[in-house]
PDB file of N, CA, C and O in Angstrom, chain B, residues numbered from 101:
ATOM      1  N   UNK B 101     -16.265   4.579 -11.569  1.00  0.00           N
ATOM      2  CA  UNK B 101     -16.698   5.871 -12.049  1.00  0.00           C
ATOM      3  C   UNK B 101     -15.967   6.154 -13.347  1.00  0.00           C
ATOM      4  O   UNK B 101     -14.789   6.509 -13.304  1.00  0.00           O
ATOM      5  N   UNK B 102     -16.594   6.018 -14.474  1.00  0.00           N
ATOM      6  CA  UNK B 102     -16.064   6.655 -15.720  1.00  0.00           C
ATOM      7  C   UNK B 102     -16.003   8.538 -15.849  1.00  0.00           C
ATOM      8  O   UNK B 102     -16.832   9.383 -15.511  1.00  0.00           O
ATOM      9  N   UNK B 103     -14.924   8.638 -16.353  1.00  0.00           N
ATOM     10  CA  UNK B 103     -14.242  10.056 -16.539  1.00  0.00           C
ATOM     11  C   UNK B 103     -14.433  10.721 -17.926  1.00  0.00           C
ATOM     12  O   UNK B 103     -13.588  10.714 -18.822  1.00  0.00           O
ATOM     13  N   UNK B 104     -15.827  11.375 -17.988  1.00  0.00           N
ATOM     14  CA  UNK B 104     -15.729  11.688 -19.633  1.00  0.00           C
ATOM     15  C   UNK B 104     -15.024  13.405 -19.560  1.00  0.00           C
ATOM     16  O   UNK B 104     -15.374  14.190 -18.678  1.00  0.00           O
ATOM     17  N   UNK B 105     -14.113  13.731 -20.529  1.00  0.00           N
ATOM     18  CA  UNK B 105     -13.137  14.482 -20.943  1.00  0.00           C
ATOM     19  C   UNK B 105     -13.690  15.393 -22.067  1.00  0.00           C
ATOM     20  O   UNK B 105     -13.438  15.093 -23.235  1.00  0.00           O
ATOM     21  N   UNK B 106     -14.602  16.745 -21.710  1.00  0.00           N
ATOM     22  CA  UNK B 106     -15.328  17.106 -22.912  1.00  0.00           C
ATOM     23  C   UNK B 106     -14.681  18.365 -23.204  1.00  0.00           C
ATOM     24  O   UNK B 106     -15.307  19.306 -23.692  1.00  0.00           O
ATOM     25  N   UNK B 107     -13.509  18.414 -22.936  1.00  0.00           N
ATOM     26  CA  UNK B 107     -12.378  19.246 -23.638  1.00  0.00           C
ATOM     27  C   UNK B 107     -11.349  19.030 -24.484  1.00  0.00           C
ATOM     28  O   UNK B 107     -10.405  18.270 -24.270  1.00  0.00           O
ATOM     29  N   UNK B 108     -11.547  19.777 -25.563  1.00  0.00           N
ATOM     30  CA  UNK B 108     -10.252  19.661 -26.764  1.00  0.00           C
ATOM     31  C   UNK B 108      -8.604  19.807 -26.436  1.00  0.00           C
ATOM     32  O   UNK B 108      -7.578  19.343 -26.934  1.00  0.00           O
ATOM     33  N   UNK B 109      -8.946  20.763 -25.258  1.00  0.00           N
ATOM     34  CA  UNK B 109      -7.531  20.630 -25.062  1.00  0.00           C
ATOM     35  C   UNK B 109      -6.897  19.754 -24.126  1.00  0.00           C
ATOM     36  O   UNK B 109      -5.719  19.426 -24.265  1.00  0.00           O
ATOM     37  N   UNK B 110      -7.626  19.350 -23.162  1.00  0.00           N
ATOM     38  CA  UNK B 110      -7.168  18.550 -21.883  1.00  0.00           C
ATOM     39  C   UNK B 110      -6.815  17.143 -22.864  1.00  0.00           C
ATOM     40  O   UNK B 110      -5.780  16.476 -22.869  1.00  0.00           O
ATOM     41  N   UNK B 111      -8.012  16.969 -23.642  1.00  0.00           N
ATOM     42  CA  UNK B 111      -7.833  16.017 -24.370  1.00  0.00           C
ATOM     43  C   UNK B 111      -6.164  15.620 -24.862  1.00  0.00           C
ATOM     44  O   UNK B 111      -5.454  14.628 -24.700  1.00  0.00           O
ATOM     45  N   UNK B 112      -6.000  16.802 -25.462  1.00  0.00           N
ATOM     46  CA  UNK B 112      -4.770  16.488 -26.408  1.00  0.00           C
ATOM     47  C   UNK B 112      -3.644  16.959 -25.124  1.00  0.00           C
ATOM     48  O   UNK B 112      -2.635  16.283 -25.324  1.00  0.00           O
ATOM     49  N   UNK B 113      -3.460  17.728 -24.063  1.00  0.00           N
ATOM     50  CA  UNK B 113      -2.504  17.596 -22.972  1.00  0.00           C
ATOM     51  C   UNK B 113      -2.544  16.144 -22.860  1.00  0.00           C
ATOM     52  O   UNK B 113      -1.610  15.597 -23.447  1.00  0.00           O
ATOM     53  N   UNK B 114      -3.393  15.338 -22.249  1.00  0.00           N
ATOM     54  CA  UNK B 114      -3.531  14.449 -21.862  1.00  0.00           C
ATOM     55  C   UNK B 114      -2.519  13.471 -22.915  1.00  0.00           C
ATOM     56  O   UNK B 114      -1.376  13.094 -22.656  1.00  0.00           O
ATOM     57  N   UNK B 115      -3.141  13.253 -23.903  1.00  0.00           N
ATOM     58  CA  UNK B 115      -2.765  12.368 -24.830  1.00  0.00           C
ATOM     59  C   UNK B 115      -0.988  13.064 -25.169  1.00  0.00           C
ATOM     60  O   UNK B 115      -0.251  12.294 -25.785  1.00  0.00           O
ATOM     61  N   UNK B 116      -0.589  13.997 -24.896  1.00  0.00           N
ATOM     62  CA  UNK B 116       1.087  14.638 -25.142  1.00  0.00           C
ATOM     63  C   UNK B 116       1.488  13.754 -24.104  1.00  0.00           C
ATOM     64  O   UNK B 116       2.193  12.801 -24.435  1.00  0.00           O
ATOM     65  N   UNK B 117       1.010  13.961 -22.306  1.00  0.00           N
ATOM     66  CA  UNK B 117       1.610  13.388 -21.423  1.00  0.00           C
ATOM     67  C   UNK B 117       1.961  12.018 -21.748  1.00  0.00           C
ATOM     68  O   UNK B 117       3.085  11.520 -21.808  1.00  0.00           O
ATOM     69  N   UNK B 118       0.810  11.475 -21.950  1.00  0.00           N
ATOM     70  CA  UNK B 118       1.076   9.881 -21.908  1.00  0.00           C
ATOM     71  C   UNK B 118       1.939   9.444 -23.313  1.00  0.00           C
ATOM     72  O   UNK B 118       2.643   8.434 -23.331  1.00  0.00           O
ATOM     73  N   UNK B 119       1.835  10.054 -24.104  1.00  0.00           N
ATOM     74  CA  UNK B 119       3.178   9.822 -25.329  1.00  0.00           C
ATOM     75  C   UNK B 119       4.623  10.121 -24.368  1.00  0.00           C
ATOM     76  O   UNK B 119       5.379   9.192 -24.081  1.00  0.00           O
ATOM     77  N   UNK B 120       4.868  11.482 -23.948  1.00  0.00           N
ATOM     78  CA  UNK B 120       5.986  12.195 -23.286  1.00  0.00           C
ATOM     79  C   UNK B 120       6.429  10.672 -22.236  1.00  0.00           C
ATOM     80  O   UNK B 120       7.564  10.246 -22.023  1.00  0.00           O
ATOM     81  N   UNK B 121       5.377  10.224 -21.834  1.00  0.00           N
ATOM     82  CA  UNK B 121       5.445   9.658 -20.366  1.00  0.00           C
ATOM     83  C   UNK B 121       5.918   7.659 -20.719  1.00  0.00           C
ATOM     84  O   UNK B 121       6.617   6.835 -20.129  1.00  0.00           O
ATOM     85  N   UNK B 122       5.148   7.644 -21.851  1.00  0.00           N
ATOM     86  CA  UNK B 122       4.756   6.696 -22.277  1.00  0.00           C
ATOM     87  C   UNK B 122       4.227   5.237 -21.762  1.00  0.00           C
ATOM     88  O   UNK B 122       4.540   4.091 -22.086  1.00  0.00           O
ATOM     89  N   UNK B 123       3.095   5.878 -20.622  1.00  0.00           N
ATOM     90  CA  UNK B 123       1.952   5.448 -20.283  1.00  0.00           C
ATOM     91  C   UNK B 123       0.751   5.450 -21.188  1.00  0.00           C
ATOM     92  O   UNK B 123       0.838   5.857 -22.347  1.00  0.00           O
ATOM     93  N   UNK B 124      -0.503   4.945 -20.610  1.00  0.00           N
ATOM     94  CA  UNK B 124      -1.635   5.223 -20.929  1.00  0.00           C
ATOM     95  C   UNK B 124      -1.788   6.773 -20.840  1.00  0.00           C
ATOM     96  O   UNK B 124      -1.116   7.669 -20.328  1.00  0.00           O
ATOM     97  N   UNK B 125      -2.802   6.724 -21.461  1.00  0.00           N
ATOM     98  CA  UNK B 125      -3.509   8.126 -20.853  1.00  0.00           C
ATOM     99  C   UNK B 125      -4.334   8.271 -19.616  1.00  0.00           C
ATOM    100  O   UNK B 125      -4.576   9.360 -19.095  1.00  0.00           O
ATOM    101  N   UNK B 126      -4.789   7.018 -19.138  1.00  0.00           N
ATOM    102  CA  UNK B 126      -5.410   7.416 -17.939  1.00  0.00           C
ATOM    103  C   UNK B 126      -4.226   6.928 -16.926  1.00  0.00           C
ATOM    104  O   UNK B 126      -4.044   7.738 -16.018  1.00  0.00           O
ATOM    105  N   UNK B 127      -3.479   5.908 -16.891  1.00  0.00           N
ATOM    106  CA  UNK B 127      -1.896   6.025 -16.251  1.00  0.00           C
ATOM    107  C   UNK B 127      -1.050   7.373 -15.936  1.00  0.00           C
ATOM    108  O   UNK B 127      -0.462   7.728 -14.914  1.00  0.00           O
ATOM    109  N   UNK B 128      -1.218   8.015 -17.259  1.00  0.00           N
ATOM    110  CA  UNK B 128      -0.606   8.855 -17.063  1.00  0.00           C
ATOM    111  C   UNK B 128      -1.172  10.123 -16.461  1.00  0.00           C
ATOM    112  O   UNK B 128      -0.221  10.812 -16.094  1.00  0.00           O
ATOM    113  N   UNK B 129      -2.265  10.685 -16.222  1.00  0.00           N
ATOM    114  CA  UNK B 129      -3.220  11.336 -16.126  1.00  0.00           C
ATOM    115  C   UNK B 129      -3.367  10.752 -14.086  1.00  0.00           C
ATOM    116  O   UNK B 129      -3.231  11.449 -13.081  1.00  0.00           O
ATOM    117  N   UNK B 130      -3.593   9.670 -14.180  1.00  0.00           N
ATOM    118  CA  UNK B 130      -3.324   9.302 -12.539  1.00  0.00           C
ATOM    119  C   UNK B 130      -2.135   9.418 -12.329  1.00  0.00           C
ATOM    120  O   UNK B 130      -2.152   9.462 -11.099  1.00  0.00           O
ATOM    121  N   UNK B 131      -0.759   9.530 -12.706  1.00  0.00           N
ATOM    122  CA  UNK B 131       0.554   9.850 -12.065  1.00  0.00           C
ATOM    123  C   UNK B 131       0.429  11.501 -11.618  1.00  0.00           C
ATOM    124  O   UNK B 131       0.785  12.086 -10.595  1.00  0.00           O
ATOM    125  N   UNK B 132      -0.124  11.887 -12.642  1.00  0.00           N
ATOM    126  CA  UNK B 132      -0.018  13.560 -12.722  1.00  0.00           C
ATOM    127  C   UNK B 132      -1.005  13.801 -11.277  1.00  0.00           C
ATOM    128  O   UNK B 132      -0.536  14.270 -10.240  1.00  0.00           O
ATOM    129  N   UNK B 133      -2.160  13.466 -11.408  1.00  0.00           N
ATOM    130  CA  UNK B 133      -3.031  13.643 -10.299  1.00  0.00           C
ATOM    131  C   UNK B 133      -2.648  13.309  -8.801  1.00  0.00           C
ATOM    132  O   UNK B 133      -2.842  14.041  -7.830  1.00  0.00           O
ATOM    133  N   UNK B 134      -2.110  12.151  -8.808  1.00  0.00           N
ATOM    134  CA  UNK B 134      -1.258  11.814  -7.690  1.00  0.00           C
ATOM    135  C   UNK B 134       0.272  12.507  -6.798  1.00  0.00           C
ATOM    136  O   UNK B 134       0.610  12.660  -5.624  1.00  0.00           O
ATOM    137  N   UNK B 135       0.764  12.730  -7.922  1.00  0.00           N
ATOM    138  CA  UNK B 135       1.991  13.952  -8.025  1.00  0.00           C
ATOM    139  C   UNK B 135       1.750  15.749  -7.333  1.00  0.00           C
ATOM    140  O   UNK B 135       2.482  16.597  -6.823  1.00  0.00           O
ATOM    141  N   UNK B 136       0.104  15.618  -7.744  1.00  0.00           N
ATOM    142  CA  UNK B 136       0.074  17.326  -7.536  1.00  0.00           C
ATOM    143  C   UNK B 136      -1.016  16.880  -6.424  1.00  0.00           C
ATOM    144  O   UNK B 136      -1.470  17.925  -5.958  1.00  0.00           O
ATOM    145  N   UNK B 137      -1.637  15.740  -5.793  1.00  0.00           N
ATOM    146  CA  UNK B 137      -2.183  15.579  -4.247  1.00  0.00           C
ATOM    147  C   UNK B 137      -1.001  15.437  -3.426  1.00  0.00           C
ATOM    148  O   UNK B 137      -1.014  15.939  -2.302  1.00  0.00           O
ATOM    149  N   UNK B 138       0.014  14.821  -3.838  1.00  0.00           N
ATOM    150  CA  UNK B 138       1.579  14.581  -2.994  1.00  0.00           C
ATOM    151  C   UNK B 138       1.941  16.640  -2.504  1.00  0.00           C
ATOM    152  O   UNK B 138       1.947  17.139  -1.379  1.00  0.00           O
ATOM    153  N   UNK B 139       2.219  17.425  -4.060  1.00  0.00           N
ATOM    154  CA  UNK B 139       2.680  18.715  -3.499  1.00  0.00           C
ATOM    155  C   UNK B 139       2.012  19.202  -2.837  1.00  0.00           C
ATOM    156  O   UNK B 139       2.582  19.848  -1.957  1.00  0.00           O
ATOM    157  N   UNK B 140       0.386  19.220  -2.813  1.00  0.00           N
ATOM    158  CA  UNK B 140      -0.628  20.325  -1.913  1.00  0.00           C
ATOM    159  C   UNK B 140      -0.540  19.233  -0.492  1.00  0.00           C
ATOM    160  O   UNK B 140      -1.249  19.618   0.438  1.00  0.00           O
ATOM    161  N   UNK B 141       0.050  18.256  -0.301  1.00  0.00           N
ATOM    162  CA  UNK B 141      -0.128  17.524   1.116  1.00  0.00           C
ATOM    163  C   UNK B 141      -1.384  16.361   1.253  1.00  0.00           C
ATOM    164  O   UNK B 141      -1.506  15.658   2.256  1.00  0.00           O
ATOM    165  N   UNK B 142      -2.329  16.283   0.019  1.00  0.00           N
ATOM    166  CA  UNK B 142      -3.291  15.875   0.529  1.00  0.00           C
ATOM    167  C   UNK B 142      -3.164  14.312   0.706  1.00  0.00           C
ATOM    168  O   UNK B 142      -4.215  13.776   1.060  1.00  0.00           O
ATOM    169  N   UNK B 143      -2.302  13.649   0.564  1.00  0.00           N
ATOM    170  CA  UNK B 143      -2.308  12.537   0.367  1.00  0.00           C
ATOM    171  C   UNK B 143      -0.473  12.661   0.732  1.00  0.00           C
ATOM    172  O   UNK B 143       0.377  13.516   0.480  1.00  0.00           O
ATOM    173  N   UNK B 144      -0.452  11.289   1.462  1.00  0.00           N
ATOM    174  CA  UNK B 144       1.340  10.875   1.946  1.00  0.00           C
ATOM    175  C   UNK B 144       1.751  10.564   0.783  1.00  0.00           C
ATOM    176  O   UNK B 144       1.019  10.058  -0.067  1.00  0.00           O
ATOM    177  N   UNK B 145       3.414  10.926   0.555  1.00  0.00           N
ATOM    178  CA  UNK B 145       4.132   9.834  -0.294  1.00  0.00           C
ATOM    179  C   UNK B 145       4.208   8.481  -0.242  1.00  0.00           C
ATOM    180  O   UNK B 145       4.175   7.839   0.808  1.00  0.00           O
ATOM    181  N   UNK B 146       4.320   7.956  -1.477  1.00  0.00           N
ATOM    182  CA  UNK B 146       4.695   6.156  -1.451  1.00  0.00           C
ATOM    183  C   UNK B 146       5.841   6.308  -0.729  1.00  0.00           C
ATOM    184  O   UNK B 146       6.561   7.305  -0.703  1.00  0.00           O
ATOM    185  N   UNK B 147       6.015   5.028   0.000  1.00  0.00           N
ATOM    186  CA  UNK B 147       7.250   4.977   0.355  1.00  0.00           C
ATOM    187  C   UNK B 147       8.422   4.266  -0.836  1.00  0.00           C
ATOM    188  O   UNK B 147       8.264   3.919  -2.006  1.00  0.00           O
ATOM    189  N   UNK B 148       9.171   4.255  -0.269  1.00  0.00           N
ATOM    190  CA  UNK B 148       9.876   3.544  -1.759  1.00  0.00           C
ATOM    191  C   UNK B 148      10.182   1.908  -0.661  1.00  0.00           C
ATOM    192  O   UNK B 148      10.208   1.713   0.554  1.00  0.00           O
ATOM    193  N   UNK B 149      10.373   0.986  -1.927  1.00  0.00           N
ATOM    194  CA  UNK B 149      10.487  -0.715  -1.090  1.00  0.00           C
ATOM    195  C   UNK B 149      11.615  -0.391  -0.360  1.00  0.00           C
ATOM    196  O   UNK B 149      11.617  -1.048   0.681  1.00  0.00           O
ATOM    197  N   UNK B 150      12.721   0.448  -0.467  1.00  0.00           N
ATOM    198  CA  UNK B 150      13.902  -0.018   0.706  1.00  0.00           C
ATOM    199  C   UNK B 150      13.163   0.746   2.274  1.00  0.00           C
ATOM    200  O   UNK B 150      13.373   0.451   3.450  1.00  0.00           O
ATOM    201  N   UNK B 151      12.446   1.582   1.793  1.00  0.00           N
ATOM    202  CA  UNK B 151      11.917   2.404   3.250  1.00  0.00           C
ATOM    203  C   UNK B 151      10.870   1.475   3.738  1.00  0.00           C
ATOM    204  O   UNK B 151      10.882   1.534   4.968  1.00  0.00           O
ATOM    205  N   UNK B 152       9.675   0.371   3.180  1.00  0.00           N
ATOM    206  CA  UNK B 152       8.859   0.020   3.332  1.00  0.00           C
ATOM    207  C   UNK B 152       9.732  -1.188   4.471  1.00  0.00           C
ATOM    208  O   UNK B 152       9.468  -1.307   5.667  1.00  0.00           O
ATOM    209  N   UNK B 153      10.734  -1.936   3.751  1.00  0.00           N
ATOM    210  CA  UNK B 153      11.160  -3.266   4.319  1.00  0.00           C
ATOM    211  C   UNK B 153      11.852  -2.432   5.878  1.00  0.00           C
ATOM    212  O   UNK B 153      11.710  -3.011   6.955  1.00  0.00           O
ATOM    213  N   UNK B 154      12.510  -1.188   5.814  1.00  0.00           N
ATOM    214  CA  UNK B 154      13.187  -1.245   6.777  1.00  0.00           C
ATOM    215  C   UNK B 154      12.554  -1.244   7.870  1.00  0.00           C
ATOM    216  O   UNK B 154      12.795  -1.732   8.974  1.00  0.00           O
ATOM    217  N   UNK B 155      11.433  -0.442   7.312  1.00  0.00           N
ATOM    218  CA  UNK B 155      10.168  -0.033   8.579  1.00  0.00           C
ATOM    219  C   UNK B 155       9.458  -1.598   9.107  1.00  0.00           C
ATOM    220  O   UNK B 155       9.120  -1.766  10.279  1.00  0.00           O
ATOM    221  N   UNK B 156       9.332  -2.485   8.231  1.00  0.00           N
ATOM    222  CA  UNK B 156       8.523  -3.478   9.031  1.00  0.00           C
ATOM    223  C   UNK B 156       9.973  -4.359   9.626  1.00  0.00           C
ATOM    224  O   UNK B 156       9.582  -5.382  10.189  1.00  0.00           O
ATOM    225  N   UNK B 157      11.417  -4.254   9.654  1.00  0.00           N
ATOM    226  CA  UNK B 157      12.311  -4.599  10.539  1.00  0.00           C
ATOM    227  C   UNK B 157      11.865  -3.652  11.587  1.00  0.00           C
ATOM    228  O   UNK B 157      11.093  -3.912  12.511  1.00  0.00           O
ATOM    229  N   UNK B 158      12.268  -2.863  11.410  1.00  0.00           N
ATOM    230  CA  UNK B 158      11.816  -1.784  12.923  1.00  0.00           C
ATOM    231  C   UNK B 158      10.777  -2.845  13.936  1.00  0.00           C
ATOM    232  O   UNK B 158      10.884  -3.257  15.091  1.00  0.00           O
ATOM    233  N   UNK B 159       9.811  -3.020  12.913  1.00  0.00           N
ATOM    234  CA  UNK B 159       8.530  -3.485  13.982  1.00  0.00           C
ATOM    235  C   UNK B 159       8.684  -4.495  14.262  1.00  0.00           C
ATOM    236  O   UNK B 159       8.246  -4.711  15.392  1.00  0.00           O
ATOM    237  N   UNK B 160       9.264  -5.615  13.639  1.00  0.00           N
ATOM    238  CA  UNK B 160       9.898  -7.092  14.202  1.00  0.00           C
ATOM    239  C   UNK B 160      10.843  -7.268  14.769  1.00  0.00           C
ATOM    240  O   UNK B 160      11.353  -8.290  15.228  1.00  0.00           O
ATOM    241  N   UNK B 161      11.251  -5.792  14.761  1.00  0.00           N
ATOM    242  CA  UNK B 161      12.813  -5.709  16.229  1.00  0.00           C
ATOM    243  C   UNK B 161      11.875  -5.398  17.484  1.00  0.00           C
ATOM    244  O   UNK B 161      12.305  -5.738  18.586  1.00  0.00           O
ATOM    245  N   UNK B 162      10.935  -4.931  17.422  1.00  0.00           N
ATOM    246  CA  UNK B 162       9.937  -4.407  18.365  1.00  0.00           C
ATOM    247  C   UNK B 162       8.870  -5.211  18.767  1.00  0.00           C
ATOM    248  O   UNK B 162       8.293  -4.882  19.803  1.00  0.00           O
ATOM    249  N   UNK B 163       8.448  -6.301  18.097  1.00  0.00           N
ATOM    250  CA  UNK B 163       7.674  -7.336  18.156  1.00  0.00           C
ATOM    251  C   UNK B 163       8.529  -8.377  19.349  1.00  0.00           C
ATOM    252  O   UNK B 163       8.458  -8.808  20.500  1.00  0.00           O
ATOM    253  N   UNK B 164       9.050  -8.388  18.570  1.00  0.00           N
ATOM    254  CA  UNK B 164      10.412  -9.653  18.928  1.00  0.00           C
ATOM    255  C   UNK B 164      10.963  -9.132  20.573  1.00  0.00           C
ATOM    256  O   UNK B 164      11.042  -9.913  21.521  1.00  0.00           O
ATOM    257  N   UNK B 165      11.188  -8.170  20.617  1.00  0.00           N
ATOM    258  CA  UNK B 165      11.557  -7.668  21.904  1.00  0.00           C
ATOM    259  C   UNK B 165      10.520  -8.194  23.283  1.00  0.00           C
ATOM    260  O   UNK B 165      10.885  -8.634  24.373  1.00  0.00           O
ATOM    261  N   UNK B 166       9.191  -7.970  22.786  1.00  0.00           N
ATOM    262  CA  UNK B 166       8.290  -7.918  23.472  1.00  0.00           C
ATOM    263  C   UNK B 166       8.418  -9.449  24.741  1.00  0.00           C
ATOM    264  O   UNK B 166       8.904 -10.573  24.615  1.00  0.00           O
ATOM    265  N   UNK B 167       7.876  -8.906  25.631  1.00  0.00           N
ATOM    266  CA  UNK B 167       8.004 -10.714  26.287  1.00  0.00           C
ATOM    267  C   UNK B 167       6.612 -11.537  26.461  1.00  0.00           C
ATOM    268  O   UNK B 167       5.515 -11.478  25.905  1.00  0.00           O
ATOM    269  N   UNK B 168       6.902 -11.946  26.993  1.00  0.00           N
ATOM    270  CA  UNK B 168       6.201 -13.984  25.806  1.00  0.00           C
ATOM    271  C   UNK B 168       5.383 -13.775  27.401  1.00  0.00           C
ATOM    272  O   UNK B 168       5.741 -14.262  28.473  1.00  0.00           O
ATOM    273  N   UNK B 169       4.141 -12.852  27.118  1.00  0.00           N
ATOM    274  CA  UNK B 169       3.636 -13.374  28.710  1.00  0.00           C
ATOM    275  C   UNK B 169       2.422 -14.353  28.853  1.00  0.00           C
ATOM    276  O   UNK B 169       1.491 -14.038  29.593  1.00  0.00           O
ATOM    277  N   UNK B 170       2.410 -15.648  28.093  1.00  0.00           N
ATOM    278  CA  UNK B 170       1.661 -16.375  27.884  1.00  0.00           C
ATOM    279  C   UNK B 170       2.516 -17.556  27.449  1.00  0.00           C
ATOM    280  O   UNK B 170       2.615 -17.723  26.233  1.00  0.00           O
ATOM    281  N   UNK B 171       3.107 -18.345  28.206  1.00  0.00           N
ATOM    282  CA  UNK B 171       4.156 -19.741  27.852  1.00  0.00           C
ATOM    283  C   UNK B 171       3.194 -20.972  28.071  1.00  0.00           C
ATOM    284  O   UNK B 171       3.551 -21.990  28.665  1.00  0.00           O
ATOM    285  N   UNK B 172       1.828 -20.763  27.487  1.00  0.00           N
ATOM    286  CA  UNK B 172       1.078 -21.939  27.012  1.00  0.00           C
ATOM    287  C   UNK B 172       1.578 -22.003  25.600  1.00  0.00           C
ATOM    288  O   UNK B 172       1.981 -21.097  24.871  1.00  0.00           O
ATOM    289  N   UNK B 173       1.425 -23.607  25.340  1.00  0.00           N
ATOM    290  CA  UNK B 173       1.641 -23.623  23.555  1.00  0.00           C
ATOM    291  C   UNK B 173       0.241 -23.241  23.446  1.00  0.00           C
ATOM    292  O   UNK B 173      -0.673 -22.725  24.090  1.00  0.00           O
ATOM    293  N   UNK B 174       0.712 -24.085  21.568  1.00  0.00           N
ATOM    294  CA  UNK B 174      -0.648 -23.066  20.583  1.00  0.00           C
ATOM    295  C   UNK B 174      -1.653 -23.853  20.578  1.00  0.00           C
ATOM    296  O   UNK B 174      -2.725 -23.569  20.044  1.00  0.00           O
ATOM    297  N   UNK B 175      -1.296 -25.391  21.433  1.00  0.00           N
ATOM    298  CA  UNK B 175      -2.762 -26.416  21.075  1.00  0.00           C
ATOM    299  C   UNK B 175      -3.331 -26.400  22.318  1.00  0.00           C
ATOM    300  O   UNK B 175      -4.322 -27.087  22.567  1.00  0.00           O
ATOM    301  N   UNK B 176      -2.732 -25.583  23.242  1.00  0.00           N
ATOM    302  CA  UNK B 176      -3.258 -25.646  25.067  1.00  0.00           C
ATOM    303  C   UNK B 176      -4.064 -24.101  24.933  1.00  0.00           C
ATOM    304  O   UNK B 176      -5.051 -23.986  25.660  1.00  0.00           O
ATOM    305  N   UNK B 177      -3.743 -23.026  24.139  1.00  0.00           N
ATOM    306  CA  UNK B 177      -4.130 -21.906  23.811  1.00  0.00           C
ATOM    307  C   UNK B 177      -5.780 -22.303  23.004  1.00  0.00           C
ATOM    308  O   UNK B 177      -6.940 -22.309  23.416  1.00  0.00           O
ATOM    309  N   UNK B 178      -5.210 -22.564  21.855  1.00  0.00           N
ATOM    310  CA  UNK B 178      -6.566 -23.551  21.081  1.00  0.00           C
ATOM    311  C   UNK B 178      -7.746 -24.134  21.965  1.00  0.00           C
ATOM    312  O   UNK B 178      -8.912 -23.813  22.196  1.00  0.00           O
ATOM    313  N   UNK B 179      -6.971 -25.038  22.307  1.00  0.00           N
ATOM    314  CA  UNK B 179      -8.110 -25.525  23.506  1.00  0.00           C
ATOM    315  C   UNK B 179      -8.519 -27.006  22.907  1.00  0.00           C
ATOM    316  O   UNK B 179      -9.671 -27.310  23.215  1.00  0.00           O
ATOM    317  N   UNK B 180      -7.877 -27.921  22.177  1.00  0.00           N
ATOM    318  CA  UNK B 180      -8.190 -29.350  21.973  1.00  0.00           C
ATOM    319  C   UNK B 180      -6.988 -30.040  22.439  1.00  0.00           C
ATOM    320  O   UNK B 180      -5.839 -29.612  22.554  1.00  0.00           O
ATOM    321  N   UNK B 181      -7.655 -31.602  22.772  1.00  0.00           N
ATOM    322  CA  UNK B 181      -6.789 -32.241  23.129  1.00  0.00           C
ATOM    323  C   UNK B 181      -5.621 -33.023  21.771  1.00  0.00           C
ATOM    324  O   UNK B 181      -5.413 -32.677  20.608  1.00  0.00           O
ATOM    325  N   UNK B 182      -5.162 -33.972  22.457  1.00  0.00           N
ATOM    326  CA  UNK B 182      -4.339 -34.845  21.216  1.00  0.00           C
ATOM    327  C   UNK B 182      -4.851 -35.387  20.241  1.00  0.00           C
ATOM    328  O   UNK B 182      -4.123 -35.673  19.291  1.00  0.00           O
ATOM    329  N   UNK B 183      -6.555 -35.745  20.191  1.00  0.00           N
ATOM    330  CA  UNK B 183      -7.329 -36.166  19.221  1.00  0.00           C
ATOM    331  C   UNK B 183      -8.090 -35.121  18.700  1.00  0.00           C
ATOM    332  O   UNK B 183      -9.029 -35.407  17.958  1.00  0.00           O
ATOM    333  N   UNK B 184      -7.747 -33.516  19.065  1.00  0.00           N
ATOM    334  CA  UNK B 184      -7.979 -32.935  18.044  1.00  0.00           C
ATOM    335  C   UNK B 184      -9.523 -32.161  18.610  1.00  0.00           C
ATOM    336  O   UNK B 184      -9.950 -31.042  18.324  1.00  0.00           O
ATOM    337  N   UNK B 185     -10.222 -33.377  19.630  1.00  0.00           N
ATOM    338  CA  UNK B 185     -11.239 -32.680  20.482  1.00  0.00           C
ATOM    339  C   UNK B 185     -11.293 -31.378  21.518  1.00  0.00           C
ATOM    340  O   UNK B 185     -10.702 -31.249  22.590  1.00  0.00           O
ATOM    341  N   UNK B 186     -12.217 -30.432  20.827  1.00  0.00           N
ATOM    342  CA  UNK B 186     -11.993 -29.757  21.884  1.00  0.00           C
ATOM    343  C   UNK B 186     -12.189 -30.190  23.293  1.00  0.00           C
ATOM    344  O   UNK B 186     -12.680 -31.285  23.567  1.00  0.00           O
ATOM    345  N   UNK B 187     -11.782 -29.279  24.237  1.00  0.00           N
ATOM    346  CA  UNK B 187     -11.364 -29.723  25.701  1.00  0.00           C
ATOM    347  C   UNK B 187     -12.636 -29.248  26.454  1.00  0.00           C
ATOM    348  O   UNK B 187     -12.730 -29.409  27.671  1.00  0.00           O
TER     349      UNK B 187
END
């Protein structure tokens, strides 16, 4: 979807931000937009990478915990024999 801009002034806000910012203008124009869906709620925050990694430890402490209730291997699971045929 192209965004035509048929205002003089948004225009030149626009084009201040992304100098100020020193992004694009449509970079910068999506930070701003993103920023003010974050304050009204409509959309979650990014997480930041140290919150992202800790959270998927969480789930591989929780994965990992889990117990193994299937102690077939992965080629008896599969379902072929030693030549690769299925069974």
């Amino acid at each position: 979807m192209a965004l035509v801009i048929d205002n003089a002034e948004t225009e030149r806000l626009v084009a201040e931000l992304a100098r100020a910012t020193g992004h694009s203008p449509a970079e910068a124009l999506a930070d701003l937009i993103r920023e003010r869906l974050r304050e009204k709620g409509a959309v979650e925050p990014a997480l930041d990478p140290p919150d992202i990694w800790e959270q998927i430890r969480e789930i591989q402490d929780r994965v990992a915990a889990m117990p193994d209730v299937d102690s077939r291997g992965a080629d008896e699971i599969i379902g072929y024999d030693e030549h690769g045929v299925p069974r």
